[in-house]
MARBA-3410 file (N, C-alpha, C, O; in Angstrom, 1 decimal):
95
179.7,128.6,122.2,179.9,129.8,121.3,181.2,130.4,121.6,181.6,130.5,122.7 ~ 182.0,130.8,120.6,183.1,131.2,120.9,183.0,133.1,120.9,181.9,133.5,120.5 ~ 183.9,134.1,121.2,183.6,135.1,122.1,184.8,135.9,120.9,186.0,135.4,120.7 ~ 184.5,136.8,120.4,185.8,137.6,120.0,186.5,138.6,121.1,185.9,139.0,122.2 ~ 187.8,138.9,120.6,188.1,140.0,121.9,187.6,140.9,122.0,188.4,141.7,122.3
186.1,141.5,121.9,185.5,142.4,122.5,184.4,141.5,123.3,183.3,142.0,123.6 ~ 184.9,140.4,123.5,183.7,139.4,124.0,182.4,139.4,123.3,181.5,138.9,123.8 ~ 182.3,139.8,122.4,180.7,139.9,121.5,181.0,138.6,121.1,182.1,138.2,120.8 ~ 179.5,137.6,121.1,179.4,136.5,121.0,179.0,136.1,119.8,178.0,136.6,119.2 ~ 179.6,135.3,119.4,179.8,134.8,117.7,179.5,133.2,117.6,179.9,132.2,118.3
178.5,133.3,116.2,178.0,132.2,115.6,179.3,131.0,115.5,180.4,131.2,114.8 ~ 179.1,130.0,116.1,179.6,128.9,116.3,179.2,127.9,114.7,180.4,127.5,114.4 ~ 178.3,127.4,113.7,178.0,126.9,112.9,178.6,126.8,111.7,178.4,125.8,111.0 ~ 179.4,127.7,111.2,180.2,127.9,109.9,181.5,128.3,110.0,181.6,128.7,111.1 ~ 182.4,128.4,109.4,183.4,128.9,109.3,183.4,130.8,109.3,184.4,131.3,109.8
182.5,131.4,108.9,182.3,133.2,109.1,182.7,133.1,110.4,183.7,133.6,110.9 ~ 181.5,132.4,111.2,181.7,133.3,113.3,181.4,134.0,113.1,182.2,134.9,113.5 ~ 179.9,134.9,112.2,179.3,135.9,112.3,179.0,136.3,113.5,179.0,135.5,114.4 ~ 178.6,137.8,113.7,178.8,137.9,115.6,176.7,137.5,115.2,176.0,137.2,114.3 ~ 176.7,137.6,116.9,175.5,136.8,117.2,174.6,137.7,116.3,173.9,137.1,115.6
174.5,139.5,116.2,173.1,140.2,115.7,173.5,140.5,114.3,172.9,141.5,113.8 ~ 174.4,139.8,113.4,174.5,139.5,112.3,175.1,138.3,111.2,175.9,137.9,110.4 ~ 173.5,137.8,112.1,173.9,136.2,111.2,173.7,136.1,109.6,172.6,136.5,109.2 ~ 174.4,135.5,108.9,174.0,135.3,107.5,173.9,134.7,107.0,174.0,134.9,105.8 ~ 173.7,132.9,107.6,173.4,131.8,107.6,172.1,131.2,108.1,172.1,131.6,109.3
171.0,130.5,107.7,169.8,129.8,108.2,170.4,129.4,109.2,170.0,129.7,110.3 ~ 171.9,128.6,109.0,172.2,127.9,110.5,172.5,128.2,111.5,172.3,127.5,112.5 ~ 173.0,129.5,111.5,173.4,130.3,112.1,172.0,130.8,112.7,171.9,130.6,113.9 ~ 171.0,131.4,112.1,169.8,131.9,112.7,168.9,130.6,113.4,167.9,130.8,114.2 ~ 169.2,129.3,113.0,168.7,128.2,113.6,169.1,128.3,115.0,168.1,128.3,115.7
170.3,128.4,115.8,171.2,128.1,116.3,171.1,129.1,117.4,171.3,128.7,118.6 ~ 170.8,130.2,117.1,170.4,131.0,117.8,168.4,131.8,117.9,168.0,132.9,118.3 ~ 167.9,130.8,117.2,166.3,131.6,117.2,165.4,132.2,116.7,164.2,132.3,117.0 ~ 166.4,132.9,115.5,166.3,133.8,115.1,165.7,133.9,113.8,165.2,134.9,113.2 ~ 165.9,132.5,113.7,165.2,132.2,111.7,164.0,133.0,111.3,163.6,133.4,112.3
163.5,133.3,110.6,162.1,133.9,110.2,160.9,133.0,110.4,161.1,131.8,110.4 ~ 159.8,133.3,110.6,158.8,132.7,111.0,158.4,131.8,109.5,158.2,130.6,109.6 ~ 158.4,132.4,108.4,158.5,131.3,107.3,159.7,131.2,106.7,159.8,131.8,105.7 ~ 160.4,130.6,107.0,162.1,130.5,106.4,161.9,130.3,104.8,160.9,129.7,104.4 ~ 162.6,130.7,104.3,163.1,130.1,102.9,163.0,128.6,102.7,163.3,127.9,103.7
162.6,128.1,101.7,162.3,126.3,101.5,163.7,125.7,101.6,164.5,126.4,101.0 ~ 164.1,124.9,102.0,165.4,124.3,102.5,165.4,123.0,101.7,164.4,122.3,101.7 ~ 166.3,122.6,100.9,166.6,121.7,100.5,165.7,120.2,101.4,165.1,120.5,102.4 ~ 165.7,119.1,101.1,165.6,118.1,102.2,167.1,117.2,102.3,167.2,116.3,103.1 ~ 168.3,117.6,101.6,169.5,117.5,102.2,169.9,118.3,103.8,170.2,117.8,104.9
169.6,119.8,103.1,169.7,120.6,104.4,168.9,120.7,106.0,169.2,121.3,107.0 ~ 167.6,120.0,105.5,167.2,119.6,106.3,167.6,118.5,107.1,167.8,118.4,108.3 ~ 167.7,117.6,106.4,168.3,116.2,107.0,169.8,116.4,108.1,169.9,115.8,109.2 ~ 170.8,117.3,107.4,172.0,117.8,108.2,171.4,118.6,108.7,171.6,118.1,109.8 ~ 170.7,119.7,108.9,170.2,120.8,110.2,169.9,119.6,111.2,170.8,119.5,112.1
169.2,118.8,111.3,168.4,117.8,112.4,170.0,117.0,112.9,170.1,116.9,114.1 ~ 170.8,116.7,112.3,171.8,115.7,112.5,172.8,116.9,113.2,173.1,116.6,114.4 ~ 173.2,118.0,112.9,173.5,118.8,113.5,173.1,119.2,114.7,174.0,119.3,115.6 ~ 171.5,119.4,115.0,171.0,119.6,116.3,170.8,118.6,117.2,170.7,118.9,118.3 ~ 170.5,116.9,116.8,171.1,116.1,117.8,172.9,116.0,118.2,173.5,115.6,119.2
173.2,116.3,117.3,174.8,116.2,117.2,175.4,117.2,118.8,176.1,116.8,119.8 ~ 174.8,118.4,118.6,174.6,119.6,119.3,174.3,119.2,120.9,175.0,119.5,121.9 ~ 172.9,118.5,121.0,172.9,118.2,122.0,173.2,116.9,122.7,173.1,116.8,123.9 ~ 173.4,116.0,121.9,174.2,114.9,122.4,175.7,115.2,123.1,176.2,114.5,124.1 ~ 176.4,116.4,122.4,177.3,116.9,122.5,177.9,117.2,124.3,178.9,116.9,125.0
176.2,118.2,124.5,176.0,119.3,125.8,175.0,118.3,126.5,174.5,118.9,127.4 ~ 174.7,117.1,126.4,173.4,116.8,127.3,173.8,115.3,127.4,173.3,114.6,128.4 ~ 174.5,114.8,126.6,174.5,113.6,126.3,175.0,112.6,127.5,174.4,111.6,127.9 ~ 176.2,113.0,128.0,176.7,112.4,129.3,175.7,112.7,130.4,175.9,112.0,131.4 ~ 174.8,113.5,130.5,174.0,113.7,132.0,172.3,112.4,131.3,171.4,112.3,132.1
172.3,111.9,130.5,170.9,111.1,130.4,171.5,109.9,129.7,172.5,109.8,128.9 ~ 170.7,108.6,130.2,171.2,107.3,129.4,170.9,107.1,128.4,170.5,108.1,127.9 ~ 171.0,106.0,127.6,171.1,105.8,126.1,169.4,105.5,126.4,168.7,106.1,125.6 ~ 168.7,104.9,127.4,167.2,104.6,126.9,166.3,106.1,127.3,165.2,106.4,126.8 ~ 167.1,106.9,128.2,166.4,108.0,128.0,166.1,108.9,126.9,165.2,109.6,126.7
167.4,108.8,126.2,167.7,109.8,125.0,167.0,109.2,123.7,166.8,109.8,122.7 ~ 166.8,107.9,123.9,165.7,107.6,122.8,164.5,107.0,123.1,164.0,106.3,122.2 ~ 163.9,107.3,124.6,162.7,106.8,124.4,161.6,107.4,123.7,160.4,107.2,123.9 ~ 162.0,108.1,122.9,160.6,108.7,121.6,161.0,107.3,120.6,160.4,107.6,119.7 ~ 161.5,106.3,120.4,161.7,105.9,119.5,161.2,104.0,120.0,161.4,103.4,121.0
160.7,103.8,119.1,160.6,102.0,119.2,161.4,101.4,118.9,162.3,102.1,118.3 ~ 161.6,99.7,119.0,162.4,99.0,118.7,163.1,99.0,117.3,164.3,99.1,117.0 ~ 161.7,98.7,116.4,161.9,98.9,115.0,162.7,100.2,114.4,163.4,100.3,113.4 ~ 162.2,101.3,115.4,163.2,102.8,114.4,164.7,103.0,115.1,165.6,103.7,114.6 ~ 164.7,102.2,116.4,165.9,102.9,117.0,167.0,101.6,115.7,168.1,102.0,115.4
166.5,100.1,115.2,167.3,99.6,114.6,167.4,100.1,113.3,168.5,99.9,112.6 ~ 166.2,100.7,112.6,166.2,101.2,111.3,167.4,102.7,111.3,168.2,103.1,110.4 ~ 167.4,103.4,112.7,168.5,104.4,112.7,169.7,104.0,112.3,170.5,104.5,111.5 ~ 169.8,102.5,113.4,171.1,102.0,113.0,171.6,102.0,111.6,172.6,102.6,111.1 ~ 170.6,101.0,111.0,170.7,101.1,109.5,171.3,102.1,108.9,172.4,102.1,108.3
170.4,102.9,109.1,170.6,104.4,108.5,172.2,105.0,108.4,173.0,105.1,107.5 ~ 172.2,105.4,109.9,173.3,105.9,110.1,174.6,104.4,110.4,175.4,104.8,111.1 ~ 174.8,103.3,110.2,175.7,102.9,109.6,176.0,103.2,107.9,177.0,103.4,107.2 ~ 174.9,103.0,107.7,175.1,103.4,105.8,175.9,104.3,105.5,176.9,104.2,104.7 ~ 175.5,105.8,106.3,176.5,106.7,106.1,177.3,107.4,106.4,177.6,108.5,106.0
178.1,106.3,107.9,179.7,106.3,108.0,180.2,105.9,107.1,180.9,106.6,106.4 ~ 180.0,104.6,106.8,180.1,103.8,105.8,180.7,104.4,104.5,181.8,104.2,104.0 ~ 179.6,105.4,103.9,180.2,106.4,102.5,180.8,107.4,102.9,180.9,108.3,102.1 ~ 181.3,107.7,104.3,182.1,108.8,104.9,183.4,108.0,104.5,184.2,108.2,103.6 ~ 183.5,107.0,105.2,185.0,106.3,105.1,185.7,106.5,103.8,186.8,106.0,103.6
END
């Protein structure tokens, strides 16, 4: 999280850096806890990037301290190659 010079701590997620007790982004209230108990219906785009985002996040901060079979042992053979799939497809249309 980055810190303005009054040190009040500010949303890291968007380009605003809204400070932390005025967020005005889902992502921003994701990010920090804050979302509403029934959020607003979210696209299933924005869903799919919120999740890609929060492994992103913590692969980021956790990722060097656990190995590659710890960090996916929720997953079987078949999904950890269908991931592959997946997310080769869409570097692929990043390029």
């Amino acid at each position: 999280m980055k810190q303005t010079e009054n040190k009040e701590m500010v949303c890291p997620q968007c380009e605003n850096h809204c400070p932390a007790d005025q967020l005005r982004c889902p992502r921003g209230q994701a990010h920090f806890g804050t979302a509403a108990q029934e959020p607003e219906e979210q696209s299933l785009d924005d869903a799919v990037i919120l999740l890609m985002r929060k492994c992103g996040h913590y692969l980021h901060h956790h990722g060097a301290d656990a190995s590659g079979e710890a960090l996916l042992s929720a997953l079987s053979e078949a999904e950890k190659n269908e991931l592959i799939a997946l997310l080769e497809k869409c570097m692929q249309n990043w390029q």
